[in-house]
C-alpha positions as a printed NumPy array, in Angstrom:
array([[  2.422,  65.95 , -13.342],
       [  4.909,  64.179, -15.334],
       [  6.273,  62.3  , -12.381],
       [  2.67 ,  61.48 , -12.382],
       [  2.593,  60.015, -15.809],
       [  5.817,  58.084, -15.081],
       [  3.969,  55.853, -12.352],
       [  0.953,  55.497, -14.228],
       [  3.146,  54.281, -16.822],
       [  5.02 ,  51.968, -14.961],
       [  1.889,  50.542, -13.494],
       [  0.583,  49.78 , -16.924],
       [  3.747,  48.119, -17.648],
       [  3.548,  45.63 , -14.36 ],
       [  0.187,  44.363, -15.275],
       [  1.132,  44.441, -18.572],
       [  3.529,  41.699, -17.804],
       [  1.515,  40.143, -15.194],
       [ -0.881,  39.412, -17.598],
       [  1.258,  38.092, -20.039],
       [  3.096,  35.761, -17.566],
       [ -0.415,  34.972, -16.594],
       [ -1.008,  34.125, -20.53 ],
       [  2.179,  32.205, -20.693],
       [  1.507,  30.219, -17.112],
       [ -2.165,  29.022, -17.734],
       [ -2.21 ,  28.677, -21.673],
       [ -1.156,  25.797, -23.632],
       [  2.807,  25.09 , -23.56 ],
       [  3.612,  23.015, -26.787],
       [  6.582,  21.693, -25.127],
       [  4.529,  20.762, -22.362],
       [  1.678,  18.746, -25.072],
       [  4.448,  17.432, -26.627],
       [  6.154,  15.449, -23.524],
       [  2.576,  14.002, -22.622],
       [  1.92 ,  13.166, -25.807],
       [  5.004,  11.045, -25.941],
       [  4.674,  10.081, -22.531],
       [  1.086,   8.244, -23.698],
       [  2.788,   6.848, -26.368],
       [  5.043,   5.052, -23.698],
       [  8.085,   6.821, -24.708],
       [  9.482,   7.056, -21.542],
       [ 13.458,   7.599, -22.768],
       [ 12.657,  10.403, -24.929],
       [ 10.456,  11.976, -22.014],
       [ 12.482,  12.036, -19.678],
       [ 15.866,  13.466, -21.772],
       [ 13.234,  16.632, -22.617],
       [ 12.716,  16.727, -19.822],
       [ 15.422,  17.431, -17.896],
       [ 16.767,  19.69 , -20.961],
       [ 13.367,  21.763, -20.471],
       [ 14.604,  21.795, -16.406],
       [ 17.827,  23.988, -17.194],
       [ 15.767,  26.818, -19.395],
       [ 14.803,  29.377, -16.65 ],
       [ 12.048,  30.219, -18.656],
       [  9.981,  27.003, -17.843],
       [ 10.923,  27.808, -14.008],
       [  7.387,  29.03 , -12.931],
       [  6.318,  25.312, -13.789],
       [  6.112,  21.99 , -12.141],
       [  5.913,  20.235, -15.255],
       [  9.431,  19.495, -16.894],
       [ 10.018,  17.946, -13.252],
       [  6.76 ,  16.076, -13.105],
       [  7.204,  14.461, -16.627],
       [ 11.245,  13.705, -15.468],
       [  9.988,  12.352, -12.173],
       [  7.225,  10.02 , -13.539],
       [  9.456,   8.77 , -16.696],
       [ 12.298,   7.716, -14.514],
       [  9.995,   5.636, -12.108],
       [  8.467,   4.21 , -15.678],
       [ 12.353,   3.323, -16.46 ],
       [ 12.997,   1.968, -13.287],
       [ 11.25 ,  -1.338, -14.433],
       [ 14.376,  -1.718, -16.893],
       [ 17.511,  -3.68 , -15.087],
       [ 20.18 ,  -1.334, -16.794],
       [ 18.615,   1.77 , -16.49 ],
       [ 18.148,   1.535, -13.03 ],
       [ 21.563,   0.604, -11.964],
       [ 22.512,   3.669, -14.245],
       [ 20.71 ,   6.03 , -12.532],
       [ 19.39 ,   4.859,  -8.816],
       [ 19.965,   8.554,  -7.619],
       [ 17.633,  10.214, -10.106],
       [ 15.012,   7.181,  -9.366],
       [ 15.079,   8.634,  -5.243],
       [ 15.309,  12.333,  -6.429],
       [ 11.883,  11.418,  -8.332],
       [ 10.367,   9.811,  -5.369],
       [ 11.039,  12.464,  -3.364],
       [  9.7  ,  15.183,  -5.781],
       [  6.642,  13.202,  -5.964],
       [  5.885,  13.021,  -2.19 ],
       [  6.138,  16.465,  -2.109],
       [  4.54 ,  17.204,  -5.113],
       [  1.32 ,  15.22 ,  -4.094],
       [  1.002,  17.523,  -0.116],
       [  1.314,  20.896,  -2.024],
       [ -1.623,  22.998,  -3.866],
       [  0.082,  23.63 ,  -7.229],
       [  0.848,  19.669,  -7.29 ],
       [ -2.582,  18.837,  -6.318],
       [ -4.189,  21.036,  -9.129],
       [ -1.086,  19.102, -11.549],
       [ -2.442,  15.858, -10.293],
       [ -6.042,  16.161, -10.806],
       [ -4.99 ,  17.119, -14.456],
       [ -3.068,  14.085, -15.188],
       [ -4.653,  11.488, -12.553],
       [ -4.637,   8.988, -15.614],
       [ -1.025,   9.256, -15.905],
       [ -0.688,   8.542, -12.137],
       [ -3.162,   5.891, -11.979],
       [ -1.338,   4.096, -14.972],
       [  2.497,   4.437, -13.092],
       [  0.702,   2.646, -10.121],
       [ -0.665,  -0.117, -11.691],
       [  2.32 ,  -0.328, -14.229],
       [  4.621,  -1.007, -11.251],
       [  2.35 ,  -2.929,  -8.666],
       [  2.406,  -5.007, -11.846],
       [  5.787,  -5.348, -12.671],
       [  6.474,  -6.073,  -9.416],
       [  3.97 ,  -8.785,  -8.924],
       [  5.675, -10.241, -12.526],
       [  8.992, -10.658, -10.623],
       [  9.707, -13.702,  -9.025],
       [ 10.81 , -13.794,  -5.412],
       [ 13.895, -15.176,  -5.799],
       [ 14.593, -12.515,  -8.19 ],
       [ 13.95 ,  -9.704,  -5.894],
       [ 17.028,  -8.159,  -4.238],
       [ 16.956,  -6.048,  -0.836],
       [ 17.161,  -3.14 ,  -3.027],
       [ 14.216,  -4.035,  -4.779],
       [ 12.855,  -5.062,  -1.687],
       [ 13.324,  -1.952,  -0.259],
       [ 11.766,  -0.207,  -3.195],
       [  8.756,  -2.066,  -3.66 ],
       [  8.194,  -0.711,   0.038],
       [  8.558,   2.743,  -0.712],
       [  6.972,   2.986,  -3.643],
       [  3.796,   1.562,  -2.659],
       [  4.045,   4.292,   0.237],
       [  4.625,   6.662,  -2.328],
       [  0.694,   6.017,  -3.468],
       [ -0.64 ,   5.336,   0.247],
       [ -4.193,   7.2  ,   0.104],
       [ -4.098,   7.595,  -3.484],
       [ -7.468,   6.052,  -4.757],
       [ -7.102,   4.469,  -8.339],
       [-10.59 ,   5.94 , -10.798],
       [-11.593,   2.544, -11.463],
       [-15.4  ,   2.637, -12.789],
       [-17.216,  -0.41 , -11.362],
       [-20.732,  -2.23 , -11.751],
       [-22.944,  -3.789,  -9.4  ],
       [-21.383,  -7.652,  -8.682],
       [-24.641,  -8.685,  -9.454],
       [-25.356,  -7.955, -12.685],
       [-24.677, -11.176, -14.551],
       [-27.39 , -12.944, -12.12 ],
       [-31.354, -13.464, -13.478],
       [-29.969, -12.501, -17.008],
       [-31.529, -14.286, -20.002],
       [-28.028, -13.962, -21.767],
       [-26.574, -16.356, -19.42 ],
       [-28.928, -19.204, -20.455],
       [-26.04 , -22.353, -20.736],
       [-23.667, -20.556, -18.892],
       [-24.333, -22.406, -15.534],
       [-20.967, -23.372, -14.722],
       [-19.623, -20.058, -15.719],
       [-22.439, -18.009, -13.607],
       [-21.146, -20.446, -10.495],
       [-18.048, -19.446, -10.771],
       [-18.276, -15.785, -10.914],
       [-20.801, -16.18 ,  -7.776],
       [-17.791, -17.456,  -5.795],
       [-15.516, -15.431,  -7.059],
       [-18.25 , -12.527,  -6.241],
       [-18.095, -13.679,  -2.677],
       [-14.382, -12.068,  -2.393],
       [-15.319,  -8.812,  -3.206],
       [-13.327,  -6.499,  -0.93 ],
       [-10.228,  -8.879,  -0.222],
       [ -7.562,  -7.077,  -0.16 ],
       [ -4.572,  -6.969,  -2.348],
       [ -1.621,  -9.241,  -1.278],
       [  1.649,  -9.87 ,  -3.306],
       [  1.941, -13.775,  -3.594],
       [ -1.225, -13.617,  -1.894],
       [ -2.924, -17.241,  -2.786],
       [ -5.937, -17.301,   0.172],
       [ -9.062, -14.992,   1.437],
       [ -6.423, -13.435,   3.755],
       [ -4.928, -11.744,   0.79 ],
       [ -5.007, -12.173,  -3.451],
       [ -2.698, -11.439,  -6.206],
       [ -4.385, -11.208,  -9.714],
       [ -3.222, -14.885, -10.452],
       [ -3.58 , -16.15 ,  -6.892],
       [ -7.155, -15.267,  -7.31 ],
       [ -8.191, -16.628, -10.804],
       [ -6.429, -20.136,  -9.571],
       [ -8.046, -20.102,  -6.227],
       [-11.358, -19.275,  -7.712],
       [-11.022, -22.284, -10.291],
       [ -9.255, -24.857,  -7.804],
       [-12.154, -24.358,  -6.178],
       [-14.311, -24.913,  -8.65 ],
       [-12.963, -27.866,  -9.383],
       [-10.539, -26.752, -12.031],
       [ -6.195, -26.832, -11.427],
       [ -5.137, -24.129, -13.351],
       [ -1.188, -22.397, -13.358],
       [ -0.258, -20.292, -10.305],
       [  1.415, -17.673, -12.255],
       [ -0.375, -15.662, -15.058],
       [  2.08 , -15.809, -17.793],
       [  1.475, -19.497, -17.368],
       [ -2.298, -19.347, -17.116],
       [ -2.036, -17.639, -20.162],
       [  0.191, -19.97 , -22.129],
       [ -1.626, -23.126, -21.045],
       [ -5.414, -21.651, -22.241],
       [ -7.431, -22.164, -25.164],
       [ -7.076, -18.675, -26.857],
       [-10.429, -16.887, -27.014],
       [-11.525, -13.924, -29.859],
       [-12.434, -10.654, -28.27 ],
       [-15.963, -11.321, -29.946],
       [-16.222, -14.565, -28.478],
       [-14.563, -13.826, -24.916],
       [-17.026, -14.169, -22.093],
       [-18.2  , -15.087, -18.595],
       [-15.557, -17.296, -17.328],
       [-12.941, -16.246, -19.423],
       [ -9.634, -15.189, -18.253],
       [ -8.455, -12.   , -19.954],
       [ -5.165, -11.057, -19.774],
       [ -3.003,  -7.682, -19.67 ],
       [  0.556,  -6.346, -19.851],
       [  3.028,  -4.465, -22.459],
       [  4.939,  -5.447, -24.867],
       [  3.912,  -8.972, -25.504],
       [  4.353,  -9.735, -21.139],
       [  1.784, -10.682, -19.01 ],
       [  1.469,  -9.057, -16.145],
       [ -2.58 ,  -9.284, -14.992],
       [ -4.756, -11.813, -15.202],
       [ -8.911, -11.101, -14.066],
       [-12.25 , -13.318, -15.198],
       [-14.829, -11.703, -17.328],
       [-18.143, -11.465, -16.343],
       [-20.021, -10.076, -19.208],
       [-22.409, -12.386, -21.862],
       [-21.213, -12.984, -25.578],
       [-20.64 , -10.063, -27.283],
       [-21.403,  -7.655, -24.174],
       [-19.008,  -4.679, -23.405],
       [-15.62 ,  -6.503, -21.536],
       [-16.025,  -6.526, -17.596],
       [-13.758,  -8.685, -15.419],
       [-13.944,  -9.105, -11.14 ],
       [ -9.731,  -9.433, -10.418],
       [ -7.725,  -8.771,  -7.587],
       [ -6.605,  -4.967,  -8.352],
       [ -3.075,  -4.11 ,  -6.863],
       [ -4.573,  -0.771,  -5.621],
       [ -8.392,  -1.712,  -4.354],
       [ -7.594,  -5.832,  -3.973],
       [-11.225,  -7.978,  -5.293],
       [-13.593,  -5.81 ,  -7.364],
       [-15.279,  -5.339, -10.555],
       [-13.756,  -3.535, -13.31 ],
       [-14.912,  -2.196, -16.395],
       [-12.531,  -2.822, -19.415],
       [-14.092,  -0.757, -22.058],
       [-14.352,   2.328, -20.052],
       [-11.058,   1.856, -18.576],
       [ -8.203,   3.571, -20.638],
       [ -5.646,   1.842, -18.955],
       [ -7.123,  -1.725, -18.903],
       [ -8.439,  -1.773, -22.168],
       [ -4.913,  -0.42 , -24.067],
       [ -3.377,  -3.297, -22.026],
       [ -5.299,  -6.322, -23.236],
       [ -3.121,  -8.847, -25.104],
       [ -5.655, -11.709, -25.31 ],
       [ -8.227, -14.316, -23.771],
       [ -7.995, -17.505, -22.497],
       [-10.5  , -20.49 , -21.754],
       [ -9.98 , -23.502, -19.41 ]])
């Protein structure tokens, strides 16, 4: 009997503590809130030192998350010269955690959680690397630019998008005709892939498109879309509309360049050659990445 009581006891214990490792596991971590929360904020130095201090307490081992937030901050870092000469073999240690993080079940699960996080690293370094000039772009980089767009092969940016027709048969775009002509042909490239340098159907970057659209609409704009930026008329928000270039980036830099396509005063929508989905239609306002990267309009 009382060897009885001893295993009923120690039964009670083991789901005792299953459940409260079960508590722990699925409940919110504030260690965990507070790295994303910083990691939103763009705080990617600060991330990434937690952590890795959060990776050598054994009681956050039943987690993929110190790693995760490590990983992504050091390929956010990468984009700075000094930092990555510092620290090239944490950059490949988080490129390799990341390919195997995206083919298991708990990373899939992690992923789906924070697939705004991963859509933002994406397009933060397909545009920092289209912002590089060629001659500026060593084999290493070379090589990297390579393997990190492998390292998002199959992954499908959440990009919300409208019909390309919506801006036809509108009464808003009464004395818009130019504008309206233009956005039909750039309309026409819908599904052209994404091509770094790309200046031709065969294959668009975002400023290769907005000058091939307006060449050939009989308007010589810059090549490159810090320039196209520099060189515009700058545009109010309230004021920015079809036709208008709006540009994106951090920190003051341009990095993206697309042309609106929505009337005065209408909720921001753009057609641009996307790094991840090449031509479409994107919509700005519902887009938390796009619309936290706007620095300002332009008119030609």
């Amino acid at each position: 009997m009382e060897k009885c009581i001893q295993i009923k006891a120690r039964y009670f214990l083991l789901l005792g503590f299953i459940f409260c490792l079960w508590i722990y596991t699925f409940s919110q971590v504030p260690a965990f809130d507070r790295m994303e929360q910083l990691y939103d904020q763009g705080r990617f130095h600060m991330v990434n030192r937690k952590a890795k201090r959060l990776l050598n307490k054994p009681e956050y081992d039943y987690s993929l998350v110190p790693k995760y937030y490590a990983s992504m901050s050091a390929l956010q870092l990468f984009k700075q010269a000094g930092w990555r000469e510092r620290k090239l073999s944490e950059v490949d240690s988080s490129i390799q955690f990341l390919n195997r993080f995206y083919r298991t079940e708990r990373g899939n699960k992690l992923k789906e959680n924070h697939r705004n996080e991963l859509d933002a690293l994406q397009l933060d370094l397909n545009d920092w690397f289209e912002g590089l000039s060629e001659s500026s772009l060593d084999a290493s980089l070379k090589k990297y630019r390579l393997t990190l767009k492998s390292l998002f092969d199959g992954w499908q940016i959440t990009s919300p998008s409208i019909s390309p027709n919506a801006w036809e048969n509108t009464a808003d775009y009464i004395g818009l005709e130019t504008q309206v002509a233009l956005i039909q042909y750039a309309s026409k490239y819908i599904g052209t892939p994404y091509l770094w340098g790309g200046v031709s159907p065969a294959g668009f970057d975002c400023s290769g498109f907005t000058s091939y659209v307006f060449l050939n609409q009989g308007k010589k704009i810059p090549r490159v879309s810090r320039d196209q930026y520099s060189q515009s008329t700058k545009i109010e928000s309230t004021m920015a509309q079809i036709g208008d270039l709006v540009f994106f980036g951090q920190n003051g830099l341009v990095s993206h360049v697309g042309i609106l396509i929505n009337a005065p005063g209408q909720a921001k929508k753009m057609i641009h050659s996307s790094s991840s989905r090449g031509v479409m239609i994107q919509d700005i306002d519902q887009s938390t990445y796009y619309s936290s990267r706007v620095i300002g309009y332009g008119r030609y």
